[in-house]
N, C-alpha and C positions, 0 to 999 in steps of 0.2 A: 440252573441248567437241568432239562430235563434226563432218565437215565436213558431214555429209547433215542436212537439215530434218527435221523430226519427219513422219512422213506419215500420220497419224491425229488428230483432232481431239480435241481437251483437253474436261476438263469443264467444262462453261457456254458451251460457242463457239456462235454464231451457223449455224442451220442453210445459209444459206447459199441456193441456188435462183434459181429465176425470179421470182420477187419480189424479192427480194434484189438482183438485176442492172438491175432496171427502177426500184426505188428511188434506186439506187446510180447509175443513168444518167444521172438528174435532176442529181443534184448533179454529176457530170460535163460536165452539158451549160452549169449555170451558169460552171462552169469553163472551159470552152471557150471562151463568148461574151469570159470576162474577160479571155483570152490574147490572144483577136483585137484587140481594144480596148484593152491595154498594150501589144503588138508592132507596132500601127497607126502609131505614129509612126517605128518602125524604117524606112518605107518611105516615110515622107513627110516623114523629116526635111529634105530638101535643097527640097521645098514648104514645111515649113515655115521655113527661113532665110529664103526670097524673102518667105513672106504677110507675117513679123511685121520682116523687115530685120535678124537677129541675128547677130552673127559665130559663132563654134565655141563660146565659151567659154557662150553664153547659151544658142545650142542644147540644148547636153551638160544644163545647169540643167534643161530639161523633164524629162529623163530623170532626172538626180538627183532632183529634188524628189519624182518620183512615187515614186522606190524609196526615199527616204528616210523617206517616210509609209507606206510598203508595210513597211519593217524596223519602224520606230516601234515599228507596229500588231499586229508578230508576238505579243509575250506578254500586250499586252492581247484581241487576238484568241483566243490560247488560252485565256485565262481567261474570256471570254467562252462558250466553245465548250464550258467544262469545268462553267460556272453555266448557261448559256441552254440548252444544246442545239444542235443544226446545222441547225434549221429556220427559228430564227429568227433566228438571226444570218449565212446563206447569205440569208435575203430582205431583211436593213438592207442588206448588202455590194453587191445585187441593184440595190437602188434608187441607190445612191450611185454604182458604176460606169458606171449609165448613165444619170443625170444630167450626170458628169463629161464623158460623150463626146461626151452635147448641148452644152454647153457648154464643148469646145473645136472642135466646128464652128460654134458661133455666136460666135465671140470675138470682137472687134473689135479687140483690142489686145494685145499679151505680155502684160502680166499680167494678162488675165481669162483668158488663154490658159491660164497657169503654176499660176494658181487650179484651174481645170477640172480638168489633170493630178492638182495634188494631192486633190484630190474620188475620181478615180477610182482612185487609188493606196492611199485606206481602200478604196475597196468593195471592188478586187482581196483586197488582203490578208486580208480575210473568207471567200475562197472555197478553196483550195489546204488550209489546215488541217481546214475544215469539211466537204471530202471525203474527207482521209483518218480523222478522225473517224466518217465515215459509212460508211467501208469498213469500219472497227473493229466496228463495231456489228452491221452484214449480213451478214460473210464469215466464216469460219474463221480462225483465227490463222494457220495454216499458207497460207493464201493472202494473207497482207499483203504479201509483197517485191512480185509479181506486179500485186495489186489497184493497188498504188502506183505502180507501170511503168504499167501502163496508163492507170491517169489522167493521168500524167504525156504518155505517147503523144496522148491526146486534147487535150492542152493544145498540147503541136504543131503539132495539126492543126489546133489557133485559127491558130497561124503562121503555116500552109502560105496557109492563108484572107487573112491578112492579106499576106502575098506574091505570093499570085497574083493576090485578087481588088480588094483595099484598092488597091493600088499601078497595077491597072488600071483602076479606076475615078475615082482621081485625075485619071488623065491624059484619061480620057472624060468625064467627069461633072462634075469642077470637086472643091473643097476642102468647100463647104457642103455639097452633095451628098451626097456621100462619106458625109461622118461621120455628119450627120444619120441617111441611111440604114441605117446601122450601128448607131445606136441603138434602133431598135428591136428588134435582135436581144434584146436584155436585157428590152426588156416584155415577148416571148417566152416566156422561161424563166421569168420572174416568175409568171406565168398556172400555168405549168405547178408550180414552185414551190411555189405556195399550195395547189394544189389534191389535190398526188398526193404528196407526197413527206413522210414520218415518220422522226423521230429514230430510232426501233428498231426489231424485231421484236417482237408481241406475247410476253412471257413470259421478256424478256431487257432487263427495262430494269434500268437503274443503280441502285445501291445507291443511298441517297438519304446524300446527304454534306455538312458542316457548310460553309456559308457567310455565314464571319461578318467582312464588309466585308476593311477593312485588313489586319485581322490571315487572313485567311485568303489572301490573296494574297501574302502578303512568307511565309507558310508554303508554300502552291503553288511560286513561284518557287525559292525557297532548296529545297525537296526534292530538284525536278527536278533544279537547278544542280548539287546534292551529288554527282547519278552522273553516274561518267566517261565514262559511254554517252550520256548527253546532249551534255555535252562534246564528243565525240568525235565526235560526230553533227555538230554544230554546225560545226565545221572540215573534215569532209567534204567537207559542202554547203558550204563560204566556198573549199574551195579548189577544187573542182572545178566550180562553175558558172559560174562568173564570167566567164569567155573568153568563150564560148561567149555567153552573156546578152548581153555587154559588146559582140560583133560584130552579133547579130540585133536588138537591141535601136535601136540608133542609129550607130556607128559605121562596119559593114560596108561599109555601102551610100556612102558619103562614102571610104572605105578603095582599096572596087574602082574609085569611078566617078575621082577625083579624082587617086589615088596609081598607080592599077593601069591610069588609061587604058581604061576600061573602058564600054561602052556603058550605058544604066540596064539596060536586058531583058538584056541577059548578065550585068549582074550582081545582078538579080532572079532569074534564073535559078540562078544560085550560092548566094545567100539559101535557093532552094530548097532544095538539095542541104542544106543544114545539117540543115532542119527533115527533111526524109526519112530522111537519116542518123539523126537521134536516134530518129524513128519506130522504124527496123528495130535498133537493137542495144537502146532499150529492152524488148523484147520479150526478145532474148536475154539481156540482163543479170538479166533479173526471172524467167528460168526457171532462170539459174543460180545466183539467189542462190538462191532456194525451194529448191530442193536444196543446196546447198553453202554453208550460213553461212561456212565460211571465206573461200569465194573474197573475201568484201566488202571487205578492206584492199586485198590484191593487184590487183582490180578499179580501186577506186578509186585507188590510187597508179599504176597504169600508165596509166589515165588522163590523169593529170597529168603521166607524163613524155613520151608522145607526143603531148599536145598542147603543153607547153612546149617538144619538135623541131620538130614542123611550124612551130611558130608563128615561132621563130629563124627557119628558116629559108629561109620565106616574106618575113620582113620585113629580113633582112639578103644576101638574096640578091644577087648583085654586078650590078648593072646596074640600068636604069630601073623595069623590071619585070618582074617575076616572071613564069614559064612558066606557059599555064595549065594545065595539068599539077599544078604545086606548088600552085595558086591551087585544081584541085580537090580533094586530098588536103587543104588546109587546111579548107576548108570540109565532108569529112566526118568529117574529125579531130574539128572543132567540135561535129559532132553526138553524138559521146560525150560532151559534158561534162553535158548534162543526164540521160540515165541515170544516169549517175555520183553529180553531185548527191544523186539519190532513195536514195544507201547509205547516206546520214547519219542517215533515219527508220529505216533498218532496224539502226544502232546506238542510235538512241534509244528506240524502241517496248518493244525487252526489257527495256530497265532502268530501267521506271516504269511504275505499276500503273494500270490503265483510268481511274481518280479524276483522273491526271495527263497524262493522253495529248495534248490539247491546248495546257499547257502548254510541258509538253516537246517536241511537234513546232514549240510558237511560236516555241521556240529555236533551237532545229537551221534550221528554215526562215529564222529572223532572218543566221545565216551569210552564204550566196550573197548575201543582196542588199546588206547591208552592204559585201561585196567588190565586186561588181557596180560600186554608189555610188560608191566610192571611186575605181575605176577610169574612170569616166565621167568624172571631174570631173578625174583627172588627164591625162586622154589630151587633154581640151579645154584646160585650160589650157597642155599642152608643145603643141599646135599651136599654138597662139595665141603661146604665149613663142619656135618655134622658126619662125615663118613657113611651117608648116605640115609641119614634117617626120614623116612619119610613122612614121619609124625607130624613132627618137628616144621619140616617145608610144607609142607598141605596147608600145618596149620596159619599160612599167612594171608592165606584168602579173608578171615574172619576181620583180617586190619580192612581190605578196601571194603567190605559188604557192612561193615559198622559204619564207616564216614559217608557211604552212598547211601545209606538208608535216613544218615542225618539230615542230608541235604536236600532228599526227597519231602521228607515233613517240613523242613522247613519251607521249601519254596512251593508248596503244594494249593494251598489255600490262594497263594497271589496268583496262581498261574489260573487254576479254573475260575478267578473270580473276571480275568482279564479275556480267557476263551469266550465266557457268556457275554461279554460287551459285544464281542468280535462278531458272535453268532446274531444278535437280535441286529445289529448296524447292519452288516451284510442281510439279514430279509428284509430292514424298512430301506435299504436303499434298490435290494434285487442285482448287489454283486455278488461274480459266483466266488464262495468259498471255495480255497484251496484244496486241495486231496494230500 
């Protein structure tokens, strides 16, 4: 396999264009609202201990529960995505997310609370496949690493939203306020949604493909599973998002303010630095994979071991706490794990034909938040069991970033020896490679 990207477009790609960008934006922009409304609690967790009176370990449960419905949902989402289309399962996911975030600013109680999250933890799940689906469809193959950074970028920049603007409007506006307001960003996109936005390009729709219940999803699933580029995808994303998620998500902010001695606006401002961080090296990750397929191991594994240094040794550093120096390096370290993440679809995309594309991105994307989950729930339960030490619970990231790193080398060698078939078959036959 060579390292440069193919720089001409295959036969049957998607011409690509200003239409193309503006349909493609839409589903972007659904995206966006979804980020701002599942990172929202990242910055209101230490609000939400006080509204609902939860110690750590029931906290962390919001987060879990949503990412546990969010993983769930991954390969029934692709199969959805690969049966319906991305229009119409971008506008169920549409109405569910932000139902969920009405009602977890109307909640009276943790568990109508815990319900709401897991409401918006299906509609999330619906959105992140259903754009790169829809990237597939509008763009050129050779702009999928890119298409994928970007959307990723814009999902960020729900973050940045939800750190600058979520966390300040808590503190001026109240908790009801807040959310409520917040939800209507999602009737927003809805509107726009229904109105403007198509599964395809005229003249480039899908083959029409057998959909016959049971049996054609245990064949869906089992294809995808078969290649090791799916696979490989899959561990990617499990080992390199998870820090990263596991800090912006709900832990950082209890990390800096509690452990680190840390003001909230300083370290609101630190939250920032992650999401900006990922902002600027996705942009460069996604120009160097689109040129250089090989960079994508190397990328991704060096990823993981300078954030597994930072991360050491921020949280074992000798004394009370940590310089903020280290404290910022940590936090733009974090912002590589989500570009990183996105190198799992660009192992899983070549090694499954457009019929599968949702699928197999259901899987790969099922990874990170699996790890994610697991790691939320261990970090709350070792503060809870250690009276709060954060040493201690941080240090359990190093279990899942060792086994993801095994599994990487292992299945590494099968996966691109089986891409390069994939690539030379598709030019002597002049089918278009997937995105």
């Amino acid at each position: 396999m060579t390292s440069a990207a193919p720089s001409l477009s295959l036969p049957g790609d998607p011409p690509g264009g200003r239409r193309a960008v503006w349909i493609w934006g839409i589903g972007v922009a659904v995206y966006f609202v979804a980020i701002i409304f599942r990172t929202s609690l990242g910055v209101a967790g230490l609000d939400a201990a006080d509204r609902f009176d939860v110690n750590a370990s029931a906290l962390s449960t919001f987060s879990i529960l949503q990412l546990l419905v969010y993983a769930g949902m991954q390969i029934p989402v692709g199969l959805m995505v690969d049966r319906l289309g991305t229009k119409k399962v971008l506008t169920l996911g549409v109405v569910l997310f932000t139902v969920g975030q009405l009602g977890f600013a109307l909640s009276p109680s943790y568990g109508t609370a815990l319900a709401s999250r897991a409401l918006l933890g299906c509609g999330d799940a619906m959105t992140f496949i259903s754009v790169l689906r829809l990237g597939a469809r509008w763009f050129p193959a050779r702009r999928g690493p890119l298409i994928s950074q970007v959307a990723a970028l814009f999902g960020m920049a729900g973050n940045l939203v939800s750190t600058l603007f979520i966390a300040r409007a808590l503190h001026g506006l109240g908790w009801t306020t807040t959310f409520v307001g917040s939800s209507f960003a999602g009737v927003v996109v809805l509107v726009l949604l229904l109105l403007f936005l198509k599964d395809h390009p005229e003249g480039h729709e899908p083959p029409p493909a057998e959909h016959a219940g049971a049996a054609y999803v245990r064949k869906q699933i089992a294809a995808a599973w078969r290649e090791p580029g799916t696979r490989l995808g899959m561990w990617v994303h499990f080992t390199t998002q998870f820090p990263g998620m596991v800090f912006l998500l709900l832990w950082g902010m209890p990390f800096l303010v509690e452990a680190q001695g840390l003001s909230r606006g300083t370290a609101g401002e630190l939250l920032t630095l992650v999401v900006l961080s990922n902002m600027v090296v996705g942009l460069v990750y996604g120009q160097i994979i689109a040129r250089h397929h090989a960079a994508r191991a190397p990328l991704a594994l060096g990823t993981v071991a300078m954030t597994a240094l930072v991360w050491a040794s921020t949280i074992f550093y000798p004394g009370d706490h940590a310089p903020m120096w280290l404290l910022v390096t940590l936090c733009v370290a974090l912002g590589f794990c989500g570009p990183a993440s996105m190198i799992g679809f660009d192992f899983g995309r070549p090694a499954n034909p457009p019929e599968r594309q949702g699928t197999a991105s259901g899987i790969v994307n099922m990874g990170g938040f699996v790890a994610s989950m697991t790691t939320l729930f261990a970090v709350g339960v070792l503060l809870d069991a250690t009276g709060d030490n954060y040493r201690v619970a941080f240090a359990s990231v190093f279990v899942l970033e060792a086994l993801g790193v095994a599994q990487i080398l292992r299945l590494y060698a099968r996966a691109t020896y089986r891409e390069r078939d994939h690539h030379v078959v598709s030019r002597v036959e002049a089918v278009h490679v997937p995105v």
